[in-house]
N, C-alpha and C positions, 0 to 999 in steps of 0.2 A: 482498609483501603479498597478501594471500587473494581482494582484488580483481584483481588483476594474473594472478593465477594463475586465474581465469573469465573473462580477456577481457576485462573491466570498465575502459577507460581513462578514461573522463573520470565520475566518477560525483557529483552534487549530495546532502549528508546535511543537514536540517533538524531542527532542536530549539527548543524555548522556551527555553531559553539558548545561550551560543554555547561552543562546545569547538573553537575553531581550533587545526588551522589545517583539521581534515577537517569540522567540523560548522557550521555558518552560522546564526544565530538566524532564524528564523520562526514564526508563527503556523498550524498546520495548516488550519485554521479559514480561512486567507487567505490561501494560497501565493504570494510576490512574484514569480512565474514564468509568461510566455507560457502559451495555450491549446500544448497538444499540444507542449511542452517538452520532453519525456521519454520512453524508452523504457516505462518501468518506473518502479511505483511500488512501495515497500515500508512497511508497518508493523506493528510488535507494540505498539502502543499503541490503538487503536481503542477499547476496552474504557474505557480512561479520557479520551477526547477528553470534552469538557464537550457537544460537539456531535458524536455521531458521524457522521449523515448530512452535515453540513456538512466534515468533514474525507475523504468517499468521493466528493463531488460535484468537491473541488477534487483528488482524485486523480485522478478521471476526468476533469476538464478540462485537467491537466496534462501526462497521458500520451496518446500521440496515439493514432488508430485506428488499430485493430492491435498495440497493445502491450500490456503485462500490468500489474496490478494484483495486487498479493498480501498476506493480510492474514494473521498468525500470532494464534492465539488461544490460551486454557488451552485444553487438554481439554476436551470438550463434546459434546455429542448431535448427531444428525443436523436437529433441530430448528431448534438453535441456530448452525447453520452456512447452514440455506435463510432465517432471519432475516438473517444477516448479508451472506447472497451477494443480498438482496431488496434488499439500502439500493443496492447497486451496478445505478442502472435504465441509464446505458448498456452496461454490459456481459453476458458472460453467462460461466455459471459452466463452468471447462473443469478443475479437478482438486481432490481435498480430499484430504491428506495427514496421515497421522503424521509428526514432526519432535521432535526435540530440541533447544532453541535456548536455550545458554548454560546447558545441564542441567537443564533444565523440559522435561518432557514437554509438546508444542503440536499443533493442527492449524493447518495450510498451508491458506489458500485462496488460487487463484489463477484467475482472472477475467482474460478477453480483452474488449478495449475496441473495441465496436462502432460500425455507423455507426449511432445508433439517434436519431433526434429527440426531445426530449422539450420 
């Protein structure tokens, strides 16, 4: 498995319905998961969350200080990347990437999770 092969042993995948026995049904919007749960957070869905600051606020409560946050989008301007690295207020932005994800040309943001109060 492709996780096995980066090290990835125990990894948690969330969806609005459930695809077990690797996906567990949740609301992103309301993650059933402890503060600071997680290494790492990933999504390629942010673009259709109904709420997307509300689905960056519970990434960031989820993943603890000092882990990463990474969000894949279409293709997009430089604009539209400091828009979307702004929703993320505890973190701060550490790489923006070209990527190919499932043969859609995407950019990578990846955001480290700080100690920041808000």
């Amino acid at each position: 498995m492709a996780m096995a092969q980066i090290e990835l042993s125990d990894v948690t995948a969330v969806e609005l319905v459930d695809s077990l026995p690797l996906v567990r049904r949740a609301d992103p919007h309301n993650l059933p998961f402890f503060d600071g749960a997680f290494d790492f957070a990933f999504t390629a869905h942010l673009d259709d969350a109904l709420f997307p600051w509300r689905v960056v606020e519970e990434m960031e409560r989820t993943v603890r200080r000092g882990g990463f946050c990474v969000v894949a989008v279409d293709e997009c301007g430089g604009d539209d990347v400091r828009e979307i690295a702004r929703l993320f207020l505890k973190s701060k932005l550490v790489d923006v990437a070209n990527v190919t994800l499932e043969g859609s040309k995407m950019i990578s943001i990846l955001l480290k999770v700080q100690d920041f109060k808000t």
